[in-house]
C-alpha positions as CSV (number, residue, x, y, z in Angstrom):
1,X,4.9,-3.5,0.9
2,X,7.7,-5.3,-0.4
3,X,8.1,-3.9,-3.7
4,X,10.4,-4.8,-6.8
5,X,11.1,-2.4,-9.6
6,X,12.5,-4.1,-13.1
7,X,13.5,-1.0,-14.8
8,X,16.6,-0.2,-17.2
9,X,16.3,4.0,-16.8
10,X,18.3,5.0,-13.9
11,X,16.7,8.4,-13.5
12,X,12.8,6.5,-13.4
13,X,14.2,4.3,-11.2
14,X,16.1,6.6,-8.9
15,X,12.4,8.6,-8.5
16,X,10.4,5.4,-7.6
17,X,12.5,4.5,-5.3
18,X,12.7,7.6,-3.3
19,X,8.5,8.2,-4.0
20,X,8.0,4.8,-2.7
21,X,10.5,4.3,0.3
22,X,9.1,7.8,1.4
23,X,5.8,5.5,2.2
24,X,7.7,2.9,4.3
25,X,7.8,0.5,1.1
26,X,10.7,-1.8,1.0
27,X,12.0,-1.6,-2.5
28,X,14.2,-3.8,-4.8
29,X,15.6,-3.1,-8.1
30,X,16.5,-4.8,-10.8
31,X,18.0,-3.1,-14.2
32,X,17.5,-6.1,-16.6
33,X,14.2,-8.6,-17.4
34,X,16.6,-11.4,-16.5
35,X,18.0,-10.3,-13.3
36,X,14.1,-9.6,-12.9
37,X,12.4,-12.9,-13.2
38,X,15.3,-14.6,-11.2
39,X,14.5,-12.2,-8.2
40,X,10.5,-12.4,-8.7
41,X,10.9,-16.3,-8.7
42,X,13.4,-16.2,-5.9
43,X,11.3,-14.1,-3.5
44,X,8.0,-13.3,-2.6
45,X,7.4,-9.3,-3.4
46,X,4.0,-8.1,-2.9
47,X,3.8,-5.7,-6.3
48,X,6.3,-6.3,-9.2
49,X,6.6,-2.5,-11.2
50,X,7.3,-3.9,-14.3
51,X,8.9,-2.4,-17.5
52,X,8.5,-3.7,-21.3
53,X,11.6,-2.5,-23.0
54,X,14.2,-4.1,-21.3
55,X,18.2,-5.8,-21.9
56,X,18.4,-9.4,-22.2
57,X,14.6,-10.2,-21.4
58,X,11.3,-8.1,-21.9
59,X,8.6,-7.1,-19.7
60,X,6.0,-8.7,-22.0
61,X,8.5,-12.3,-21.9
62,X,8.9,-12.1,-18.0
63,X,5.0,-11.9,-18.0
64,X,4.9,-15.5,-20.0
65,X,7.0,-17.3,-18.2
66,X,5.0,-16.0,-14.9
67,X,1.8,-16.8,-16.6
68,X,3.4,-20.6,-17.9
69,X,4.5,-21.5,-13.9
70,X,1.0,-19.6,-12.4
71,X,3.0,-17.1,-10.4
72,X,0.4,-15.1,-9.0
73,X,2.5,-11.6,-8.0
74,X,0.9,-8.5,-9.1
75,X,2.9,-6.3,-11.4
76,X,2.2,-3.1,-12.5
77,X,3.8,-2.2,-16.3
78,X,5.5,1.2,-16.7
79,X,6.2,1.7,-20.4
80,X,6.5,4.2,-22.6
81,X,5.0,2.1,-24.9
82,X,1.3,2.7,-25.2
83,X,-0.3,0.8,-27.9
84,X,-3.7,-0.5,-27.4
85,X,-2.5,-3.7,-28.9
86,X,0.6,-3.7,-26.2
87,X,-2.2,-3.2,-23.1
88,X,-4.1,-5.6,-24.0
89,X,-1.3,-8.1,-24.8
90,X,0.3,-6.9,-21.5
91,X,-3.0,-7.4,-19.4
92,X,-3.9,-10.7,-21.0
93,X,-0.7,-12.1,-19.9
94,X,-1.5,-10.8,-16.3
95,X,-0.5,-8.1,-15.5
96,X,-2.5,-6.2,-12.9
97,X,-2.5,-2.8,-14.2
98,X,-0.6,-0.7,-17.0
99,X,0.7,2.8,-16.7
100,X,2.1,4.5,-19.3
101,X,5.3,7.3,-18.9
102,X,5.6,9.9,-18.1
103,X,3.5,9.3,-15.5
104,X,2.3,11.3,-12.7
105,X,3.6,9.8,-9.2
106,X,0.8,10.8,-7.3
107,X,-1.2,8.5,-9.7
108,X,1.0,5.5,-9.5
109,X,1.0,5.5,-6.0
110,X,-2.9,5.4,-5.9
111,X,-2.9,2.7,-8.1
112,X,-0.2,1.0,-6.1
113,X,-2.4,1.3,-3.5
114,X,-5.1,-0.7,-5.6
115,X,-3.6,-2.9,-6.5
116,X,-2.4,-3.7,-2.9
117,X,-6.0,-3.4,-1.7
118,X,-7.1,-5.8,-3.7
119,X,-4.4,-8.7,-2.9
120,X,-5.3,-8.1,0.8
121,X,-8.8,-8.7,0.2
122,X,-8.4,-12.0,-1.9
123,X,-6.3,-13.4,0.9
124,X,-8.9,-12.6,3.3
125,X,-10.8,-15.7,3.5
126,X,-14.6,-15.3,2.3
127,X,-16.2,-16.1,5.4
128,X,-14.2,-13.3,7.2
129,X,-15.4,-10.7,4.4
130,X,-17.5,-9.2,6.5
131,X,-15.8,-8.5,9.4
132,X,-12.2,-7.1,8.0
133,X,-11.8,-3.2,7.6
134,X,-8.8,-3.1,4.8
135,X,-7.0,0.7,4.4
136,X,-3.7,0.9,2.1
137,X,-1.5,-1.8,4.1
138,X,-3.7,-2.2,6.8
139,X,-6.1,-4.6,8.2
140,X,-8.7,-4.6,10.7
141,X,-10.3,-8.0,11.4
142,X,-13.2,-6.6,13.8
143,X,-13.8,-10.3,14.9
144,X,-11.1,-11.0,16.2
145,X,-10.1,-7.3,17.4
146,X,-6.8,-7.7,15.7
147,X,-4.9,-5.2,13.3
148,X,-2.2,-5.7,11.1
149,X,0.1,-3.8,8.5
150,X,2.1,-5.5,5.4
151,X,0.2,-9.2,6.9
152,X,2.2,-8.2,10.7
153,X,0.4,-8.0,13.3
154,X,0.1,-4.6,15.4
155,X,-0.3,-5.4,19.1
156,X,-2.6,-2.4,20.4
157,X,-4.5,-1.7,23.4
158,X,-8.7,-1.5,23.7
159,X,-8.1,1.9,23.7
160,X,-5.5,2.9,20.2
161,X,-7.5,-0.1,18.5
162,X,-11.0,1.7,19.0
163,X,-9.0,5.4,18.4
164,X,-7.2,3.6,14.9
165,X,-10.4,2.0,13.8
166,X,-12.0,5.3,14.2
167,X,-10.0,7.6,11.9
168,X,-9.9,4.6,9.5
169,X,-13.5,4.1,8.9
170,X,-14.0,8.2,8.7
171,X,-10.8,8.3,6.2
172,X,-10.7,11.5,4.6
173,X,-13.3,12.9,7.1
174,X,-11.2,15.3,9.9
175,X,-12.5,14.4,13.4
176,X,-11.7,17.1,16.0
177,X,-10.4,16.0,19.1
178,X,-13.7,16.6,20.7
179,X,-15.2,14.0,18.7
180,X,-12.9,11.5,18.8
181,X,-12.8,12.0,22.7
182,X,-16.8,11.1,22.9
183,X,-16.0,8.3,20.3
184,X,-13.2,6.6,22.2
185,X,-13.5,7.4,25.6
186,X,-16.9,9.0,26.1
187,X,-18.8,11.9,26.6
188,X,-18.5,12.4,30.1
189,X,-14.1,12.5,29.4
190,X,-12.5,16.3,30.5
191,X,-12.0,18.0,27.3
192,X,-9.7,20.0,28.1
193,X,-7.2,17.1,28.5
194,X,-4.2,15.9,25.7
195,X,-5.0,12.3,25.8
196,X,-6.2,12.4,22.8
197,X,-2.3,13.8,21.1
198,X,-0.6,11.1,23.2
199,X,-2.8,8.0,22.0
200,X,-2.2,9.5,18.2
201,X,1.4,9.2,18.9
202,X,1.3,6.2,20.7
203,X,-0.6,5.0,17.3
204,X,1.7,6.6,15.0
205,X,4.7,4.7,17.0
206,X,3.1,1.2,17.0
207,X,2.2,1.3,12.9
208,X,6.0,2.8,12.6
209,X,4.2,5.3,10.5
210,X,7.6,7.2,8.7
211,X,6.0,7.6,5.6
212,X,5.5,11.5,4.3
213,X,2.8,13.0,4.8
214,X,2.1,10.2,7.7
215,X,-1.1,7.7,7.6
216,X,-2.5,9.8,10.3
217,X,-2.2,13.3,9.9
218,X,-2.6,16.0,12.0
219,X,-4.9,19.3,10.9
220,X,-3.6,22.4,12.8
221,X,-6.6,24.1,14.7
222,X,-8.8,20.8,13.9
223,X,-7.8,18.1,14.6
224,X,-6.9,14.4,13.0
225,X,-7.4,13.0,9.9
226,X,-6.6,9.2,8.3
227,X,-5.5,9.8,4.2
């Protein structure tokens, strides 16, 4: 995702920067509400991390003028400030979701996540609903037999799109390699061959998966898991 982060505090900024371009995000940062507003209206971010307390323009007045010109980024608000009259000013003026510091980063992330999840769907038009497998950034349109990752498309063979869609519809679920073999190429397949490793790596290349711990992760003694 193409993310940018309006925030003042060089220390929180520093940290979301390194927590986010450690899962291939492409970050941009602002450190004032009007340097802020000039670069959400000037580019087209997919998630706007959004402090209130800012210098020369606030979160909450950034959020106004959005609202005034129908912008439709999503922005996430990190404050410190945690009023319930704040949230709800803050979400009634659009923002997405609202996170209060400190904040846990594993947390933000996961709601990162959501909130990118739920811009991919909304673009996805309604009679293709059906047929699209979303997970964090990517996209399966089963249609089609297409995949893509931040809206590019991934050419992949027959073979790594069955293999990908696979671990991504059992996310969270560890499939040994003797499963996915019968999956993907079929019972009858020698088990006792590494095809399986080189068409995880040949996956891992074509979704340029640098992130830490990687989209695809591999459980010693096990096997592969999607998470």
């Amino acid at each position: 995702m193409n993310i940018l982060l309006v925030e003042d505090e060089p220390n929180v900024a520093s940290l979301l920067h390194k927590c986010l371009s450690e899962k291939s995000h492409r970050i941009g940062i602002a450190t004032n509400g009007q340097l802020g507003l000039d670069l959400i209206l000037s580019h087209n971010y997919d998630l706007v991390i959004l402090d209130i307390m800012l210098p020369e323009k606030s979160g909450l007045e950034i959020l106004e003028e959005l609202q005034w010109i129908n912008n439709q980024t999503p922005i996430i608000l990190l404050t410190a400030l945690d009023t319930t009259e704040t949230v709800v000013k803050g979400l009634n003026l659009g923002a997405d979701d609202y996170i209060v510091k400190p904040f846990k980063i594993d947390e933000l992330l996961a709601r990162v996540n959501a909130v990118n999840r739920r811009k991919l769907k909304a673009d996805v038009p309604k009679e293709k609903k059906e047929e699209v497998i979303i997970y964090q950034n990517i996209i399966i349109d089963d249609e089609a037999k297409k995949v893509s990752k931040d809206k590019i498309e991934i050419k992949l063979t027959a073979t790594e799109y069955k293999l990908l869609k696979l671990l991504i519809t059992n996310n969270n679920k560890v499939l040994s390699r003797e499963q996915i073999l019968e999956k993907v190429w079929g019972v009858e397949y020698d088990l006792g061959t590494n095809v399986v490793d080189v068409y995880i790596n040949y996956l891992r290349k074509k979704l340029k998966d640098n992130s830490e711990p990687k989209l695809i992760q591999t459980v010693i003694g096990m096997g592969y898991v999607v998470r």
